[in-house]
N, C-alpha and C positions, 0 to 999 in steps of 0.2 A: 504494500500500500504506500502510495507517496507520502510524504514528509507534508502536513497539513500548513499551509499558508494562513496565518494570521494577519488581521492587519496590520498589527506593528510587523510581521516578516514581511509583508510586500511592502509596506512604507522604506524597512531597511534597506532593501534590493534594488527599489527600485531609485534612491539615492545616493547607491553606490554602483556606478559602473564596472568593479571589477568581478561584483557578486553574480550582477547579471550575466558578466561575460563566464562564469566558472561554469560552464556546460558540461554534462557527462563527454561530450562530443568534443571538448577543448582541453578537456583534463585529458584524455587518451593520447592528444598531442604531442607532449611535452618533450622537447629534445633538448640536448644539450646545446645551448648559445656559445658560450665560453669557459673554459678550464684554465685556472692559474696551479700554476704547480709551484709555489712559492713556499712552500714549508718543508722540511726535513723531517718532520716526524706528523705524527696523526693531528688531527686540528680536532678538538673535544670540546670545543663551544663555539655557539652563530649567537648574535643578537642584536635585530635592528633596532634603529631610532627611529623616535615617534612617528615621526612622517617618513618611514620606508623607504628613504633615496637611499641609507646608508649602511653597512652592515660592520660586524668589526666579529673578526674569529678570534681564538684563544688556540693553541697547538702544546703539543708536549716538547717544541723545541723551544719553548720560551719564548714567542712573539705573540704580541697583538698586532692583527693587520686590518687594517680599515680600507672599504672597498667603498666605490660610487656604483650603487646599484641600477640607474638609471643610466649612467656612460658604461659602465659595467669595466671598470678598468680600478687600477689599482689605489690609491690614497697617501698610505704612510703607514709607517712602520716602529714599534715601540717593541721594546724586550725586557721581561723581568727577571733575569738570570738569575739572581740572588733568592727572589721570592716563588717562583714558578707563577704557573697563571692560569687561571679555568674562571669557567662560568662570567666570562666578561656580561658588562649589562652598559648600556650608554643608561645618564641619571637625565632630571627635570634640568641639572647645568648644563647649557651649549659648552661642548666641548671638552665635554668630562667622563669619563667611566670608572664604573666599580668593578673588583674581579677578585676572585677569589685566592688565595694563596696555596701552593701544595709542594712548598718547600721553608723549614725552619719553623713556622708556627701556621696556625690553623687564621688570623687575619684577613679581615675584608679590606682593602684598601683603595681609597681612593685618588685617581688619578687623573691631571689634566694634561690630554696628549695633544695636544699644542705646545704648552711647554716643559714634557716629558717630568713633570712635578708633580711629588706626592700632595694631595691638600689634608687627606687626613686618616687615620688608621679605624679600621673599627674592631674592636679589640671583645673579644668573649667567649668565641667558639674554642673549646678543649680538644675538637675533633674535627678531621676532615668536614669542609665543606662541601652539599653535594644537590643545594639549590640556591640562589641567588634571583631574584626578582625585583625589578620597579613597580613601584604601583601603579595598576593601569589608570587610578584617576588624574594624573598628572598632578600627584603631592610629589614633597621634598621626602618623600620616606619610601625603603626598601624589605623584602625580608628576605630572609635567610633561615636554612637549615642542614644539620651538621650529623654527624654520626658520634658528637658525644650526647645526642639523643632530644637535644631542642631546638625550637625554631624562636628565633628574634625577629622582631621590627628594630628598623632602625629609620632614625632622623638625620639625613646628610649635612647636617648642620652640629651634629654631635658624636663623639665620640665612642658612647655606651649606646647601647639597646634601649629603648625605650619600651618595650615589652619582652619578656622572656620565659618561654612556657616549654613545659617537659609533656611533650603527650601521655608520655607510655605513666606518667602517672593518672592518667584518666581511662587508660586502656579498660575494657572491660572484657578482652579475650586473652585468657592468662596465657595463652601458651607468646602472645608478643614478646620480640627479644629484639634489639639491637643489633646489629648497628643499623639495618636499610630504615633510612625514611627520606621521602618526599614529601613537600610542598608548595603548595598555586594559589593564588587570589585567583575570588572569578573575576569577571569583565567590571564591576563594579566596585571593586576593591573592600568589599564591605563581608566577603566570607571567606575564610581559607581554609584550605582541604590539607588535610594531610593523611598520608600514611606510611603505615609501620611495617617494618620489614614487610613479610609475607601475610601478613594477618588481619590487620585493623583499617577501615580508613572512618577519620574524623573532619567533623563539619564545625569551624569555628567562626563566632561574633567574633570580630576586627575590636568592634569595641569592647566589647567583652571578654577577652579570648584568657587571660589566667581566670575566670570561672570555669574553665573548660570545656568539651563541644557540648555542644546544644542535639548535637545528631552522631552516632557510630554504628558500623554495623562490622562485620567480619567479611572479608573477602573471599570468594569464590572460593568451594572448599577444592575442587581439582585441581587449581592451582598449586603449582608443588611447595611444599613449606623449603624444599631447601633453595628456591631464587628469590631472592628480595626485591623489592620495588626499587627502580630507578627512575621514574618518572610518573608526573601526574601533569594535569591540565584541564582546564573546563573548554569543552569543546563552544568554541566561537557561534554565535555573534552574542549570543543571549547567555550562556553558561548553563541550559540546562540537562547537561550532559557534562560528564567527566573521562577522561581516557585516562586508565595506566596501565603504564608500561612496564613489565619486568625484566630480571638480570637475563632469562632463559629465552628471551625476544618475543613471548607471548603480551599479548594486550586486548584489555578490557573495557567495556561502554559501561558505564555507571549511570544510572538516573540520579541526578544531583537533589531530587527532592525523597524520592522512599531511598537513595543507594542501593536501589536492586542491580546484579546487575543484567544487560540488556544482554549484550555480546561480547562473543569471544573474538577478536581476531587473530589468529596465530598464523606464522609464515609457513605451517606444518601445514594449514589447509587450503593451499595451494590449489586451485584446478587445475589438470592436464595440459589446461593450455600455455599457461603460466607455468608450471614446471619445465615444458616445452621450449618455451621463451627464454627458462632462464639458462638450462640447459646449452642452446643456441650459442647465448651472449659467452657464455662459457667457455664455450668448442672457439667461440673467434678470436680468443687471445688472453682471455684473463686466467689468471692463476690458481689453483685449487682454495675453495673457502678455508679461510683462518678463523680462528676462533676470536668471536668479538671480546674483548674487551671491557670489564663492568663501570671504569672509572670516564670510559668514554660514549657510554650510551645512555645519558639520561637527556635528551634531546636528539634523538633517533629518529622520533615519531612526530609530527606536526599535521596539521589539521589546516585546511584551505579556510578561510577568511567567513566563507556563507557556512560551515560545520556540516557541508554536505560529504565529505574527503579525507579520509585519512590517508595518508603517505607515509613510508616508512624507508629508510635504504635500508639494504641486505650483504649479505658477509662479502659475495664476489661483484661488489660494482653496482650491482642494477637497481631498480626502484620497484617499488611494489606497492600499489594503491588499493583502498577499498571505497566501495559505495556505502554509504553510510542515509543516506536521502533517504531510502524507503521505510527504514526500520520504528520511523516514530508510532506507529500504533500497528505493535506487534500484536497477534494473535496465536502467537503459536507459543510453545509451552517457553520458560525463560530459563537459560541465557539462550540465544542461540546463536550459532556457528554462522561463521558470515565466511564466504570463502573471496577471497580477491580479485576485485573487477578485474584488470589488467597489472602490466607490467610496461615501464616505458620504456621503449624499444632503443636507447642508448645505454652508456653505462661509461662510471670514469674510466680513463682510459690507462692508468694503475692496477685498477682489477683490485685493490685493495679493499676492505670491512669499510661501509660508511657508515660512520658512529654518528655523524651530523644531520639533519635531514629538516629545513627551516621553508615554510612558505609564505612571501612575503607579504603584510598584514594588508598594505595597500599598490601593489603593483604585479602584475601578471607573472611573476616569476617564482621559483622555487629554487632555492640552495642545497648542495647536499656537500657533506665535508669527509673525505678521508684524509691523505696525505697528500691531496689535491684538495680544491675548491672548485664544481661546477656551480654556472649557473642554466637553470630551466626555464626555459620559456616557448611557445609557438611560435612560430612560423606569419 
């Protein structure tokens, strides 16, 4: 059954021209525009700024690289040799980014790469960083969450956290353990999700959030307990839907109001034809699938702008998309198995795990990040 149009969905569609242009029929297009091979080791974070002309990756060789998404051509270049670097985020400051540390201490730090200067530390987390977010409403304030098992807000005008909350003390499925969690503001910056390794996901008041969630449920019990969660997100424009992603490259559709959840998508449920496909790209020159990576897959997964699309890149190179449009009023028993629409008929030309996979919030393109950087677009 189609995806039911509301009038706020055709008021948003029909105000944004790239929602309109995201066709089942445009989304199967997608080829590769241009490849920069400008990094020496895996790139493990994309993040554009507000208005989407820009993007800036994070790499395990220590560079942030900043790209003109619209000339599609290169920027400028910053290196945090001493600090490492992940989870870059451009902030509400022209010309500033946050990014996470993973070398020496667990530090958020903020940086102006304009004049390669630090402006200021944010100092709290005991453990790896392993989500980092702007608020979408366009405040001075960030969140974070770490594997010493909490998530902070922070105000870019200070140095401490201005909230800081331990979920797994609210957990209510004992067998929760440490270290995986994730967390995402939805579109309004006023709820955030989080989940616990393999087991919990929790719904929190922004304002409220040390009372703890307001809403948990337990996560799919076939879900294996030994892959933990590396990614979460509320699926675009409205947020009433959730995706996460796990270590084992399985992912989930969550209804953001009961947390049932809806669907599976797994890379296992392949159709023939898509196996086919992938197979092909395989035979023409890419090299045998590597094992991905857990510290570079919590942005693997992204969602096209209308939340009709999920996109994913895959171990040898290629892309792999689902339809997601039909499933809003399912009838048939829940979760169900969604198998993937297509696969896009390029692939980097590395053949390498793409751990990155970003589609841009306002412009017809899609990124994907191995030890390369594509960009996607039609024709």
């Amino acid at each position: 059954m189609e995806k039911e149009c509301t009038g706020q969905t055709l008021s948003t569609l029909r105000s944004d021209p790239l929602k309109t242009a995201l066709t089942r029929k445009s989304i199967s297009e997608f080829r590769i525009m241009k490849q920069f091979k400008d990094n020496k080791a895996p790139i493990t974070s994309l993040d554009y700024d507000p208005t989407g002309t820009r993007c800036i990756t994070t790499s395990a060789d220590e560079s942030l690289r900043i790209y003109n998404c619209v000339q599609g051509k290169r920027d400028r270049v910053s290196y945090s040799k001493k600090y490492g670097c992940s989870l870059a985020q451009f902030t509400k400051q022209p010309g500033c980014v946050a990014y996470a540390s993973t070398k020496l201490n667990d530090t958020v730090r903020y940086l102006s790469y304009e004049t390669n200067q630090f402006i200021r530390y944010f100092v709290g987390h005991s453990g790896k960083v392993t989500n980092l977010q702007r608020s979408p409403d366009g405040s001075s304030t960030m969140m974070s969450a770490a594997l010493d098992g909490t998530v902070r807000i922070w105000d870019l005008g200070a140095s401490g956290p201005t909230i800081t909350v331990n979920p797994e003390l609210f957990a209510g499925n004992a067998n929760v353990r440490t270290p995986g969690i994730a967390a995402s503001y939805d579109p309004s910056a006023s709820i955030v999700a989080v989940v616990l390794a393999s087991s919990e996901i929790q719904l929190f008041d922004v304002r409220e959030m040390k009372r703890g969630p307001f809403k948990t449920a337990p996560l799919l019990h076939n879900i294996t307990t030994e892959s933990d969660v590396v990614g979460v997100k509320f699926v675009p424009p409205f947020g009433d839907c959730i995706l996460i992603s796990m270590a084992d490259g399985t992912n989930q559709i969550v209804d953001a109001f009961t947390l049932e959840c809806r669907l599976k998508l797994g890379l296992a449920a392949h159709s023939n034809g898509v196996k086919e496909r992938s197979r092909v790209l395989a035979d023409e020159g890419s090299p045998a699938s590597k094992p991905v990576l857990h510290e570079y897959m919590s942005q693997r997964v992204t969602v096209t702008p209308d939340g009709r699309t999920v996109i994913t890149g895959c171990d040898n190179g290629s892309v792999v998309y689902w339809d997601i449009s039909r499933t809003k009023n399912l009838e048939e028993k829940l979760p169900v198995l969604l198998n993937p629409a297509g696969v896009w008929n390029d692939m980097h030309q590395d053949g390498d795990v793409i751990g990155v996979c970003s589609f841009n919030p306002h412009l017809m393109e899609c990124l994907t990040g191995s030890s390369s950087l594509a960009l996607w677009s039609v024709m």
